[in-house]
N, C-alpha and C positions, 0 to 999 in steps of 0.2 A: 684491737690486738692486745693481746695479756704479755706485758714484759715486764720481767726485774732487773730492778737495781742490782748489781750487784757491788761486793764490798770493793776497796780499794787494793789493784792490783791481780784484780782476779784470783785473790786469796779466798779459798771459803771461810765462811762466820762460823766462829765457836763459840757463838752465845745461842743455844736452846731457844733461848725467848726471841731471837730476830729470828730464828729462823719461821717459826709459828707468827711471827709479823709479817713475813712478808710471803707465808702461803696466806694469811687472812688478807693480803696485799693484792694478791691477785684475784683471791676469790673474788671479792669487793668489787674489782675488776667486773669481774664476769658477772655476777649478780646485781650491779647498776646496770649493763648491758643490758640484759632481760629485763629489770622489773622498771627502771628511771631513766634509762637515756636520753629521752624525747620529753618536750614539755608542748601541751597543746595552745597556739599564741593565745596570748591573753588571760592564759589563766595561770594558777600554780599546779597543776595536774600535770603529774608527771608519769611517760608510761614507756616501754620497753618492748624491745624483741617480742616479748611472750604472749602480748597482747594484740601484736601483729601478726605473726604465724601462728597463733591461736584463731586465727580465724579461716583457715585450713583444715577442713573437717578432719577430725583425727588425729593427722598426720601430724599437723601443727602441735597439737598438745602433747602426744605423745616424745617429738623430739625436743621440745622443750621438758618436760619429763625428764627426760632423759640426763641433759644438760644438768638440769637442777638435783637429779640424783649425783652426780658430778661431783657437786660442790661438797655435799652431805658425807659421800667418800671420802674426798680431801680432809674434810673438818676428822671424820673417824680417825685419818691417817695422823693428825696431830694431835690426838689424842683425847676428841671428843666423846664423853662418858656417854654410857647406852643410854639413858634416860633423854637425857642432850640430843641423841641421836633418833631415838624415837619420833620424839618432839618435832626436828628434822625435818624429819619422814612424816611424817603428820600433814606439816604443812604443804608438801612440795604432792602428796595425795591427795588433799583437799585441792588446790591449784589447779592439778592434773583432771581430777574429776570435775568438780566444778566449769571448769574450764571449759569440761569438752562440747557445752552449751554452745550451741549457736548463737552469735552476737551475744547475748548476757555472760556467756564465760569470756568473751573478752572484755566487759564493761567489768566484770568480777578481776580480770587480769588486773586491771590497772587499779585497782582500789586496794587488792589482797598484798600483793606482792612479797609471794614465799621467800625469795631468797633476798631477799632484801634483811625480812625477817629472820634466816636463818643466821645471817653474818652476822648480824645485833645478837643473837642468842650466843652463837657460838666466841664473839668478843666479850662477851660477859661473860661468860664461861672458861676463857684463857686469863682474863682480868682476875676471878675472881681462883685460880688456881697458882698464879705469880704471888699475891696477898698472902695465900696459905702456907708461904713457904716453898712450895716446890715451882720449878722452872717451867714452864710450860715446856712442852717437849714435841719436835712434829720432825720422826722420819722420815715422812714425804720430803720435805724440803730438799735433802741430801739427795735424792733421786731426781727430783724435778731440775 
């Protein structure tokens, strides 16, 4: 279940940069869900939602797909640059197709892990936009 923190007093944050914290807060959230939740005993392999109803012809991949498009929005909504956003996209379509492999796109699930990757891109990407001077900026937040 995806919940925030919120500030003290049920006040909203007027710091820009928590706010894009704590939508990358929950993405995080949802993007361990899919790709890391589950660890198989005995080993350090770790795998997720996307690799279990990726084994649902179709269906499976497509709504995780979907999900994973999700996050990609979110990241736009805070202000993920097109390039960034590409990228993205890139990966959560590799996944999607890949994926829609019987048993090998799930064995591909658990090794690829798009949105795991997306959330490392897209935090290096707010990391590297606070350094430059400006705020990281994410009107999502104020909605959400």
């Amino acid at each position: 279940m995806l919940t925030r923190a919120g500030s003290a007093g049920g006040k909203p944050e007027r710091n820009e940069g928590g706010k894009a914290a704590s939508v990358v807060a929950d993405l995080d959230i949802l993007a361990s869900l899919l790709d890391s939740r589950s660890r198989i005993p005995g080993t350090s392999i770790r795998f997720g939602l996307d690799a279990l109803v990726g084994l649902v012809p179709v269906v499976g991949d497509a709504a995780t797909g979907i999900v994973s498009a999700y996050i990609v929005w979110r990241a736009r909504s805070c202000g993920a640059g097109n390039v960034l956003v590409a990228r993205m996209l890139g990966n959560v379509l590799l996944d999607t197709i890949a994926g829609s492999v019987p048993i090998l796109g799930s064995i591909f699930d658990v090794y690829f892990k798009p949105n795991n990757r997306n959330i490392r891109l897209l935090r290096r990407y707010l990391g590297k936009a606070e350094v430059g001077g400006r705020p990281a900026k994410c009107p999502a937040a104020q909605r959400a």
